[in-house]
N, C-alpha and C positions, 0 to 999 in steps of 0.2 A: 479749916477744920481738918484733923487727922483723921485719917481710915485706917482703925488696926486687925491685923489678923493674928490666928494663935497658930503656931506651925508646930509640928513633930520632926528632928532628926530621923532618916532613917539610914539604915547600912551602917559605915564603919564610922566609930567616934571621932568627930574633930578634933584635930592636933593642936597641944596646947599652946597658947598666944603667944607665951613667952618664946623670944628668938626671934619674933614680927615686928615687935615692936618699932623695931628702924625702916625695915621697909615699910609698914602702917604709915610713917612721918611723909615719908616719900610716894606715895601713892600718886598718882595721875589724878588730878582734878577731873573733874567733867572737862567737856570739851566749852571753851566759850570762845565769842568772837576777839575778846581782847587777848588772848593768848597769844604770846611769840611778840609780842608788840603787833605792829604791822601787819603780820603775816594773817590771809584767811584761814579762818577755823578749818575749812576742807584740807588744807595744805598743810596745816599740823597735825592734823587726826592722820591724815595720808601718811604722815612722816612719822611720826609713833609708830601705828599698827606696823609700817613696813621695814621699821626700825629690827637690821639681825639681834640687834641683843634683848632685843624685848621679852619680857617673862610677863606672865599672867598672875594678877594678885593669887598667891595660894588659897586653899581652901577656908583655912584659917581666919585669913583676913576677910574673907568674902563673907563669913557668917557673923564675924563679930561686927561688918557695918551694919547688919541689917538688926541682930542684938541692939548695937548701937542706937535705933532710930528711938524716939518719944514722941508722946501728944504734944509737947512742944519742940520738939525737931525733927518732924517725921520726913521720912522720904516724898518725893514729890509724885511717883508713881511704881506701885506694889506692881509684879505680873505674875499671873499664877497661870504656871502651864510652858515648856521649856520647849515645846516642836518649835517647826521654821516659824511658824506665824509670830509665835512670843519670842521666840529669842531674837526676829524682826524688831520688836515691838521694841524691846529691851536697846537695843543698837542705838534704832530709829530717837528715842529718848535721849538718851546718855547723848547722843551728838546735838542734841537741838540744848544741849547745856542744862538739863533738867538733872537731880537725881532720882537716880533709877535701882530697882532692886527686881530679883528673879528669883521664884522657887518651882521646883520641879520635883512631885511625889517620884518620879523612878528617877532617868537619864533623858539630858537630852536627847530627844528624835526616838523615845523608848517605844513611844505609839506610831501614828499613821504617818510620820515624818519619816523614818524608815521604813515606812512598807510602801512604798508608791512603785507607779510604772516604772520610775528613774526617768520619765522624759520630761522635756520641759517644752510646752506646747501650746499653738494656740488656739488650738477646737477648730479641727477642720470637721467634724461632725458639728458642730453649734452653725458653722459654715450655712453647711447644708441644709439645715433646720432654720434659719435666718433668712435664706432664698427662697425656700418651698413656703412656710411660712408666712414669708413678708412680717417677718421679725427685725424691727430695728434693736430690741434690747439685744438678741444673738446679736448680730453684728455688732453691737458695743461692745462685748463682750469679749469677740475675736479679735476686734482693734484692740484692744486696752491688755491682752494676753500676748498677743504678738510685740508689742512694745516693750512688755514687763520681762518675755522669754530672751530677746536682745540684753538686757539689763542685766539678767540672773547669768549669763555667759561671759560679758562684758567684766563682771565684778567678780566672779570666782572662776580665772582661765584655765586652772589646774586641776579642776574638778567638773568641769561642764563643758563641752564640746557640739559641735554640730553633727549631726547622725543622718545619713539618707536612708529613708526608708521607704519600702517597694512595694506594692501596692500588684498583684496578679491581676489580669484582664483574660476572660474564659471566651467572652463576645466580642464584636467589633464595637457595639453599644458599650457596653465596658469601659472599653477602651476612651472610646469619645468623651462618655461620660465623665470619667475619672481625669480626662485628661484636662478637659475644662475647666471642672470642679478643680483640680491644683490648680492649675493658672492664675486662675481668680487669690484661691490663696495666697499665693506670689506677690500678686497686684495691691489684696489687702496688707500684706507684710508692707510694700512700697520700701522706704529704706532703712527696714528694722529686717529685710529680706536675707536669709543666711545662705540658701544658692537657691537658683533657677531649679523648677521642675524638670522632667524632662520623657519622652518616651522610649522602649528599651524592645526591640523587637523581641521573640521568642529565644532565637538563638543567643542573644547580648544576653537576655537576661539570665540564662542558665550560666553564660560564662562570670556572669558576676555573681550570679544565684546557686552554687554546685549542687543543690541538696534540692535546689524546686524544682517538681513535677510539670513535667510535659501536657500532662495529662489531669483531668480533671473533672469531677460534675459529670462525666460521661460529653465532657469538650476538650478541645484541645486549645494549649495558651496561646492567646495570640500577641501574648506583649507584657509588660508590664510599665506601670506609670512610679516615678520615683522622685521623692519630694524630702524635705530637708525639716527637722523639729530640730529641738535640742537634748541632751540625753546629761544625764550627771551620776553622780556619787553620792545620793540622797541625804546619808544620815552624817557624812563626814565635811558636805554642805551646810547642815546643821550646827555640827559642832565647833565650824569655824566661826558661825554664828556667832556662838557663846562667847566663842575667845573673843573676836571682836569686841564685842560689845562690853566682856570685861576690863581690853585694853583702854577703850572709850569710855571708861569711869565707873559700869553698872557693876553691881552686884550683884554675880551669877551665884545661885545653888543649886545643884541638882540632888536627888534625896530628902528631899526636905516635903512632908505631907502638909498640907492645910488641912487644920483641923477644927476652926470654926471662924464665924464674924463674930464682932462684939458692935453695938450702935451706941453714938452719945445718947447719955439720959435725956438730955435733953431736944431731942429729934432723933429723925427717921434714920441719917443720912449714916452710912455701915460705918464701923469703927474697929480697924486690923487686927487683935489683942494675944507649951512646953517648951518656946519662945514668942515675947509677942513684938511682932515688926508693926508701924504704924507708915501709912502713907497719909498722901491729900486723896488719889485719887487711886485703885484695885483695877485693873485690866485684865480680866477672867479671858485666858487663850487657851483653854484646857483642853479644845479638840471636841471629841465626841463626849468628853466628860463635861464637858462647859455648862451642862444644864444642872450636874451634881454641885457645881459651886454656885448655880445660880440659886439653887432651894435650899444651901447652906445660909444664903442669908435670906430668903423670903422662901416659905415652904411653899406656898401657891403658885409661888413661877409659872407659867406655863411653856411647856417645852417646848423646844425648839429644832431638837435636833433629829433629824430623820437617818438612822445609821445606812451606811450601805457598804457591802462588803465586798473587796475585792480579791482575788486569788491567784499568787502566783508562783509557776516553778521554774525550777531552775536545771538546764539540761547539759549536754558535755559542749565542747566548742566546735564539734564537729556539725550543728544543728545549722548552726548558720555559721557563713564566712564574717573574716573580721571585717568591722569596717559596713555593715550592711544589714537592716533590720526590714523583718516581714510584716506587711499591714493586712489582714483581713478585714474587710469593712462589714462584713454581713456575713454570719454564721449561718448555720441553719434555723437558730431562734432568734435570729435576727442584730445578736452580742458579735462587737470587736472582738479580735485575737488579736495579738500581734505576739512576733518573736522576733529580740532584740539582742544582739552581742553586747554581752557587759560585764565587766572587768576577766574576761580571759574566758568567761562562758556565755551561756543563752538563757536569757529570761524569756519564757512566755507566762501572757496572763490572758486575763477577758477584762470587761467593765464591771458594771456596780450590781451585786444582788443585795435584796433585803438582809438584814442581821441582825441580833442583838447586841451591844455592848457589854463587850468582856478587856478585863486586864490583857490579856494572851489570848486573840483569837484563832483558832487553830481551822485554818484549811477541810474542808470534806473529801472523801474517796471519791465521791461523783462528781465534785467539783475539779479533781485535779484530772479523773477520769472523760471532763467533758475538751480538758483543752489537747487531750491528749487525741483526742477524738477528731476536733478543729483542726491541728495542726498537721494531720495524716493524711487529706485531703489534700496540702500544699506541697508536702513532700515524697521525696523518690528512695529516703530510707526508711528502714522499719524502724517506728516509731516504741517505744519500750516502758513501761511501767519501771523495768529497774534500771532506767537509764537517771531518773527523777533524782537528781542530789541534792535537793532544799524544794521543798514547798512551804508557802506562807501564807496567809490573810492579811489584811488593813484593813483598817474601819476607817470610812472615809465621812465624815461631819455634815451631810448633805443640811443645808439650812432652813427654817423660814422663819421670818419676823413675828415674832411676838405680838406686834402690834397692827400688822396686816389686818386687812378685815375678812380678803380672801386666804385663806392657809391653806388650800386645797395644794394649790401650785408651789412646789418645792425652788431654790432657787439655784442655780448652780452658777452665782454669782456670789459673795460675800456679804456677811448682816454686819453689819456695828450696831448696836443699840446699850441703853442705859433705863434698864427697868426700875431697877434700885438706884437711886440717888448714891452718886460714891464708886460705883462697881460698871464699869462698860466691857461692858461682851462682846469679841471681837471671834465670829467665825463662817464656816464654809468656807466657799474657795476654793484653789487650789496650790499648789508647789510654786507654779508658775507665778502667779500673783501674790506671793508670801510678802513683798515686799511693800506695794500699795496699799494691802490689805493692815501691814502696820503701821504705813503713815496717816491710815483714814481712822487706826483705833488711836492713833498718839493725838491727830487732832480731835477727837469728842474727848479723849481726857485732860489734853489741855483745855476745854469749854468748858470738861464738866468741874475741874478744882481750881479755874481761874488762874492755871501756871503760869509763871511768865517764864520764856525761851528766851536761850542768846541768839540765836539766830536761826533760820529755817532750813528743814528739812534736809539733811546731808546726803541720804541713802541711794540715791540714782548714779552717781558715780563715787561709788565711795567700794575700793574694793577692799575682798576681805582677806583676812591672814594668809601669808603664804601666797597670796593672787599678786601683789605688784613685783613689777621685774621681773615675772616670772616669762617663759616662750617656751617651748614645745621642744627644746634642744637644748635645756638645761639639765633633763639628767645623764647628759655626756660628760660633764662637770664631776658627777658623783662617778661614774664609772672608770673616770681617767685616774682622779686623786684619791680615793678611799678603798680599803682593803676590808673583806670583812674578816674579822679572827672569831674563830671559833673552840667552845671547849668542845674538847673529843670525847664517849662514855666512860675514858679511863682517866680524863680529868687533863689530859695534856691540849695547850691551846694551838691550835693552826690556822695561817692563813687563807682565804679563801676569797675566790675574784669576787668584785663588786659587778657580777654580770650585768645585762642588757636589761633582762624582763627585771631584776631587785629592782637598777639603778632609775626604771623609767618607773617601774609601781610608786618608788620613794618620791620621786617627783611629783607625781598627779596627784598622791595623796595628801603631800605636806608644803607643795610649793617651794617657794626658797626657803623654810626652814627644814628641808629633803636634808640641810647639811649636819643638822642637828642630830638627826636619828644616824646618819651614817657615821658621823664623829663616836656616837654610842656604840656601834655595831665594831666600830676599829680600834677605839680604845680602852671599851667595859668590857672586851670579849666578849660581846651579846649579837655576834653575827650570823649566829645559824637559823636556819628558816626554821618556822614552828610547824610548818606542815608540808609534806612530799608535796611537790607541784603545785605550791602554790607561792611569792614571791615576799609572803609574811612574815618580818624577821623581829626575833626576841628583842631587838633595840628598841622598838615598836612600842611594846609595852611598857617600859621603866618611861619612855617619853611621853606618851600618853599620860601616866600615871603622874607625872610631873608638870606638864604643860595643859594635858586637857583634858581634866580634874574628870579621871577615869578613876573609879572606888571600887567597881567590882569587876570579878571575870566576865558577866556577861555585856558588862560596857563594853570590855574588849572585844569580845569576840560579834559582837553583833552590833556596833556602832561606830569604833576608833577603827575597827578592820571591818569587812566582809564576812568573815569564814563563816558563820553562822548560816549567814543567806547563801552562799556561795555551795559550800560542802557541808551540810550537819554533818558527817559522819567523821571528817577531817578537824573541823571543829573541835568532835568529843575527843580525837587525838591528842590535839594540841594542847585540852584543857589543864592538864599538869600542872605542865611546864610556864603559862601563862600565867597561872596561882601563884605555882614558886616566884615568878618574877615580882609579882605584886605583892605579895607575901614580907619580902623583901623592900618594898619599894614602902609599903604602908607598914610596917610593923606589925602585923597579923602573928597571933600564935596558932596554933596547929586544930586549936577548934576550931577559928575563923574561916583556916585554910580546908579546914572539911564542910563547913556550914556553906563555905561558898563554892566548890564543887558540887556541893547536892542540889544547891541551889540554879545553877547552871546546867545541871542536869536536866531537872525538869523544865528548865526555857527549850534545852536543844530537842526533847520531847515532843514540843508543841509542832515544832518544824517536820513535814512529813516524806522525811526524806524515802528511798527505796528499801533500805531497812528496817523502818518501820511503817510501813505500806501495810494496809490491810485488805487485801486479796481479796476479791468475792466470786467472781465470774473468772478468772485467769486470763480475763481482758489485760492486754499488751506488757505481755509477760516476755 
């Protein structure tokens, strides 16, 4: 039986078919096991995706398969909702040999898939609540997170790294305590373990720590304890996501709204129908919205999703040293801080407050005001209101099952369930477990539409775009061979070095295809950075906009790069010039190119940076 849905374009118009038609012929099959003769499917999919010449079906192509599907040829699974979980989900598909299709009302990673801590982790708070407790679900929880966080590092090297993070000790209890409490951690990693814990006396730790306070609580440090998570590139993890998974057969869209279910006349079971795509089986990963598609098809749904909100800013690189992040485990209301170095600055945030679900959730002055508060306590400089160059929210999906009997207890585990015949709901969780979490929703949609797979589950080593071949001294490769040329404001073009910070950002960002954007940067003359001190360069966007199916400025600026979360105020510099390029890259005429400025406007709006800070007390001014 088909499951159809009816979708809305939104953003800029698809480009017309004509010109595809030869590569449409040519397209990548799904992955099956009889591919290559002989060879396992793992080892063909490996050798595509890590294939230098490989291109991503165009937009184009990716809209008219899904055009393409009928009640009698429909997709074997619809996903609606484009963060890590779904475009997991989409991957996880496409390689078990199913067809697969993807729609995404904004961009991928648009919601809580770019707003996360960037750590990738395995609850060493669930730890401790597991222990005191005498919880064996937490302990499940922390094994099965700890295994997944190996996995999410293992499969994207170029984006995901191992991070120590430091942990302050005020007591000699403290000390003890925390120092235990990691060990055990350690021991549950067992050999999913990325390094040893370890203790750091006062004076070690200041040499490693510049910025942390001696002093504290009205004590003095006696130590600090320092333990290893993993730390990533949130929304560019995402997006390799997508390519993946497009290269592995699926059909990605992003912009595309779901705009209702249609059911056979003759039964219950949903039926897919301003285009209408039909599947066997609908995989709702919409995040915190997941309950708005769940009452698209039965209005009584009972909801599921409990929002929580979390908050974070971004400070100069002076906050912390590279290479070393702060844990607070206990504030004064009892909420984590941490502040973490990432990508050339310091993010601090807290944990989860209550919220409501909004498109753009925007940060509060008390909220940015409380971590500002937390983090002055650890450190030995004066802490500052306009030192703040990006503040954020994410709505984080907190779950519980539908069909629980107790709902009291929220789960900070993952729900899969299938209320509607046709449609399986795939959420909670977290970053760290994006990846289980969509081979636990691919198996109930293979139960729930009877699909038959070529073969089983590829996802646990299966790395993604940009990640194979890559090592941590490949972008000396780009800084030895590649020149950037630049246009000057009077239009004459000059050369300019492929430095250190470009050559290694080009690297972590894009992996072995770093050679791609560089080749653009030396022979489009698109080598100048888009913003002062930061290592973002104009070649950036035309690839983006060609390889990973970027439509608007604020894709760029806030998912294909940083600059958004990094600097708003850098950001609104750069917006131009990033128009014009796209401008250029999509055929935009000059209303477009204003309609999407204004539109970018009010995203970089939402972000609270020092600029637009609204002052009340002249609190850390």
């Amino acid at each position: 039986m088909a499951t159809s849905i009816r979708l809305r374009r939104l953003g800029a118009t698809a480009a017309a078919l004509a010109g595809y038609s030869a590569y449409a012929l040519h397209r990548h099959p799904s992955v099956s096991s009889s591919e290559d003769g002989a060879t396992p499917p793992l080892d063909a999919l490996r050798r595509r995706i890590s294939d230098p010449l490989a291109v991503v079906p165009p937009r184009a192509v990716q809209e008219s398969a899904l055009i393409g599907s009928s009640s009698s040829n429909p997709l074997d699974i619809l996903v609606v909702g484009g963060g890590a979980t779904g475009c997991g989900v989409a991957l996880d598909a496409a390689t078990r040999g199913l067809r697969v299709g993807l729609v995404e009302r904004e961009d991928f990673s648009s919601g809580t898939s770019s707003r996360s801590t960037k750590l990738i982790h395995g609850g060493v708070r669930y730890l401790e609540k597991a222990v005191f407790n005498l919880d064996y679900g937490q302990l499940k929880l922390v094994f099965h997170a700890l295994e997944e966080r190996k996995q999410v590092i293992d499969n994207a090297p170029h984006l995901c790294h191992a991070l120590p993070c430091m942990t302050p000790c005020f007591d000699w209890f403290e000390v003890v305590y925390f120092w235990m409490g990691l060990k055990l951690y350690d021991l549950v990693a067992g050999a999913r373990l990325l390094h040893l814990s370890r203790y750091y006396s006062a004076q070690e730790s200041v040499e490693l720590f510049p910025t942390l306070a001696r002093k504290g609580k009205d004590k003095s440090l006696k130590g600090t304890v320092v333990y290893y998570d993993g730390q990533m590139n949130d929304s560019r993890v995402n997006v390799a996501l997508a390519c993946t998974a497009a290269l592995a057969g699926a059909s990605m869209l992003n912009h595309a709204e779901v705009v209702s279910f249609l059911k056979e006349e003759a039964g219950e079971r949903i039926v897919g129908k301003e285009f209408d795509t039909y599947a066997k089986v609908i995989v709702n990963a919409a995040g915190p919205f997941c309950d708005s598609v769940r009452k698209l098809a039965d209005q009584d749904a009972k909801a599921m999703i409990c929002p929580s909100s979390g908050v974070h800013i971004v400070l100069p690189d002076y906050y912390s040293p590279e290479g070393m992040g702060l844990i607070v485990p206990k504030t004064k209301d009892g909420r984590v801080v941490f502040m973490l170095p990432w990508l050339g600055r310091t993010v601090a945030g807290t944990t989860d407050s209550n919220t409501a679900i909004t498109m753009l959730p925007e940060p509060h002055e008390d909220e940015i005001d409380f971590i500002l508060d937390a983090i002055c306590d650890y450190l030995n400089v004066k802490v500052r209101r306009s030192d703040v160059l990006s503040a954020w929210s994410g709505i984080r999906p907190l779950a519980t099952d539908p069909k629980a009997k107790n709902t009291e207890s929220i789960s900070r585990d993952h729900v899969v369930c299938e209320d509607v015949p046709g449609l399986v709901t795939i959420t909670g969780g977290k970053w760290t477990t994006y990846r289980s979490m969509a081979e636990d929703a691919v198996d109930a949609a293979i139960k729930s539409g009877k699909l038959n797979t070529a073969n089983k589950c590829l996802t646990p080593n299966l790395r993604l775009i940009g990640g194979e071949g890559w090592d941590p001294a490949s972008f000396t490769v780009l800084a030895q061979q590649y020149v950037r040329m630049k246009k000057t404001y009077s239009g004459k073009v000059v050369p300019g070095v492929m430095d250190t910070a470009v050559a290694k950002h080009l690297s972590r960002a894009y992996g072995t295809f770093a050679k791609r954007v560089a080749a653009i940067a030396q022979n489009e003359n698109l080598g100048k950075r888009l913003a002062h001190g930061y290592p973002f360069l104009e070649a950036e966007v035309a690839y983006c906009a060609r390889q990973e199916y970027c439509e608007s400025a604020v894709d760029f600026i806030a998912r294909r790069s940083r600059l958004a979360f990094l600097d708003t105020d850098a950001a609104g510099r750069a917006l131009p010039r990033v128009i014009e390029i796209l401008a250029t890259e999509h055929k935009w005429d000059k209303s477009k190119q204003k309609q999407e400025f204004q539109r970018a406007k009010e995203f970089l709006e939402t972000f609270k940076s020092s600029k637009n800070a609204q002052f009340r007390d002249g609190k850390h001014k």
